[in-house]
N, C-alpha and C positions, 0 to 999 in steps of 0.2 A: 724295670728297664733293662735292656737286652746288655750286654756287654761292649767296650768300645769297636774293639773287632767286627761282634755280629754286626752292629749298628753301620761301618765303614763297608763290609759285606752287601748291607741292604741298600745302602748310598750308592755305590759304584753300581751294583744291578739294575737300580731304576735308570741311570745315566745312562748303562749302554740301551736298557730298551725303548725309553725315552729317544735315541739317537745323538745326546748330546756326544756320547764316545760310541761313532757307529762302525762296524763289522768292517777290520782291515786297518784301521785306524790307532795310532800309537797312545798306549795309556801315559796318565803322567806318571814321572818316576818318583820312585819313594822318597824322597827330599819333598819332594813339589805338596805329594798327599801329605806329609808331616806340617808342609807350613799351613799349609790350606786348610786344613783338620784340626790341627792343635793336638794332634797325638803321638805317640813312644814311636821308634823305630819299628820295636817286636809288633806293636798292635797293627801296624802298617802292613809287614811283614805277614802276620797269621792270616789277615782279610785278604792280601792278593795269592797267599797259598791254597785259603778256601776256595778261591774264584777258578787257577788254574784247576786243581784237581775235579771242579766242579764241570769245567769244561767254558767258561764263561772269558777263558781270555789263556793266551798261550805264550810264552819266555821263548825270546830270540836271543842268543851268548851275541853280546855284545852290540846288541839293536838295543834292547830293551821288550818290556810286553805289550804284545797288541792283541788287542777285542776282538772276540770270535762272534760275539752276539749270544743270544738266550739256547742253551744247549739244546738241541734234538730231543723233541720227546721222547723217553724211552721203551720199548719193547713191553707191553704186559707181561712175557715173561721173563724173570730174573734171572739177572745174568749168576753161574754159578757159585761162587761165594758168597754174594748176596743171599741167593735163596737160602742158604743154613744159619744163615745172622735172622732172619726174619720171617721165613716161615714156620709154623707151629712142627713139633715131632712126630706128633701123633698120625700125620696124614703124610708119613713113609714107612717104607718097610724099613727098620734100622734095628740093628740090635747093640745095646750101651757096654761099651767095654770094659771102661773106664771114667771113673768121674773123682777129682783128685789133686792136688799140687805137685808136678813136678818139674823138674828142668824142662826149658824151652828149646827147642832147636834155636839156634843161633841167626836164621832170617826171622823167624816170629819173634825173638826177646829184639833185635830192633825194631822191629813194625810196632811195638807195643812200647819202646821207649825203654826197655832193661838194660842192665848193664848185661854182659854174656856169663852163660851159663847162670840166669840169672832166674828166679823160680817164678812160676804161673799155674793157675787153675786153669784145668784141663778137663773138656766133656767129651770122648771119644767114641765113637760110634760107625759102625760097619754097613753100610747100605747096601742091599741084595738087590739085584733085577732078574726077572725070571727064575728065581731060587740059586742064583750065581751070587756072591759078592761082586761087586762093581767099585764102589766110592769107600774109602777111609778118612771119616770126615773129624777134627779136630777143633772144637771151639775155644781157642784161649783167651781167657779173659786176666789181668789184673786180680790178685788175691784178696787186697781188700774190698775190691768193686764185686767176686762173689761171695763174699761173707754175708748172712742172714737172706739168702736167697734157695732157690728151689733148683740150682743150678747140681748140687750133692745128690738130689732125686734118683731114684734106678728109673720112676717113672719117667715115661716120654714126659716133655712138656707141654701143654694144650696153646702158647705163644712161642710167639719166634724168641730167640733170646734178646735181641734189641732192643723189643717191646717190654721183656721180663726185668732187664736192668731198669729199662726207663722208669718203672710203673714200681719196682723195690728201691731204687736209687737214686731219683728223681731226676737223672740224667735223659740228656735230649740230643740222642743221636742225629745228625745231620746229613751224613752222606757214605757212602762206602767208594772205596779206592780200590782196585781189583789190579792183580797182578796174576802173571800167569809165566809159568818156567817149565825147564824138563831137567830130569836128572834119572841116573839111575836108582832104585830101591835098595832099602837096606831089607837083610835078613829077616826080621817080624815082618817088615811091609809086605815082602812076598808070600811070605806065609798065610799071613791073612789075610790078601788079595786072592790068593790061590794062581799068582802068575810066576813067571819065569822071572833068574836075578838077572838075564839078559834081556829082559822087553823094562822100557826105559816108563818113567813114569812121567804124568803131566801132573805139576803141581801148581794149583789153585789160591792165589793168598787172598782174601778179603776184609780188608780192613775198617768197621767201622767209625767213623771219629765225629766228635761233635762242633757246632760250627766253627771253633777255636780251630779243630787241627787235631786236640788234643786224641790219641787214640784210646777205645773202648772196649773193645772185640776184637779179635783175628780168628777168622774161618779159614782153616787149610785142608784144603779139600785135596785127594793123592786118583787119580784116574791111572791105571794102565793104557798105556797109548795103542795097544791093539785092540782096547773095546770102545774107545771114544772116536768121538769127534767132534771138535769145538766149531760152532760154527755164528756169525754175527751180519746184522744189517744193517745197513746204517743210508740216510739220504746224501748223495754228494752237493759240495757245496755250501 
């Protein structure tokens, strides 16, 4: 049987698509789901954070949440920290840097729930496009979540790593959460980008987590902003 969370997850999504809570329309608040439910505050809590991140209902400061309805199907192709949580290695050009425990940059040891300067398994990897470097791509994972897995490999992986936790750890990724920032480059990052310490970078976070919230993965993906361009579609409405 699924967990109280997922379970209150699956309740609330038949509701809105049912129509019983229809698109625009105010969710009940967390008192109301705890009487009604018989469940904790946190379990409340984890199931309407699933839902926002999910796209299935959005927080107003001081309204409360209201129902988006059943999120926009998405794009066949992956948005970009997704693709390096989930697609296999072997079908990019990538060459492995580093594969290892070290200190985390201080946005990914939060995304992953660390305390700061707080240590993580790191799979690090260069992606070339027309024999350029392009992408510095960074999969941090949790150190006990990569122990007895194939994540230490020099080899590519033949699975995405989402799929490689799941299927060594019997964990069940749910969704990813995607952030996107700019900042400028530190001294390695230019170096082995091959760009300038004055062209600013776009950086990528990708956070896998399973239907709790709980996080499993972080894909930081580093773009030089004079060879990219992000670009998205989405239906209005």
């Amino acid at each position: 049987m699924p967990p109280k969370y997922a379970q209150l997850v699956q309740t609330l999504q038949r509701r809105i698509e049912s129509g019983t809570y229809p698109p625009g329309s105010l969710l009940p608040s967390e008192n109301q789901l705890i009487q009604e439910f018989g469940v904790s505050r946190p379990t409340v809590v984890a199931a309407l954070r699933v839902l926002r991140e999910q796209g299935w209902i959005e927080s107003q400061q001081g309204k409360g949440r209201f129902v988006r309805g059943r999120p926009a199907r998405e794009a066949d192709r992956p948005r970009t920290g997704q693709a390096y949580l989930t697609a296999p290695e072997d079908g990019s050009a990538g060459e492995l840097l580093e594969a290892g425990v070290l200190t985390a940059p201080n946005r990914v040891a939060a995304l992953l729930g660390l305390p700061a300067k707080g240590k993580a398994f790191v799979r690090r990897r260069l992606i070339s496009r027309d024999g350029e470097p392009a992408e510095l791509v960074s999969v941090w994972v949790p150190s006990e979540l990569a122990q007895g897995t194939d994540l230490t490999s020099a080899e590519p992986l033949t699975e995405g790593i989402a799929d490689h936790l799941s299927a060594r750890k019997a964990l069940r990724p749910d969704h990813v959460v995607e952030q996107i920032t700019a900042r400028m480059p530190g001294a390695e990052e230019s170096r082995r980008l091959g760009m300038g310490r004055s062209v600013p970078l776009l950086a990528v976070y990708g956070t896998v987590r399973d239907a709790s919230g709980q996080p499993l993965a972080v894909a930081e993906v580093l773009l030089p902003a004079d060879r990219h361009e992000l670009e998205d579609a989405y239906p209005i409405g």
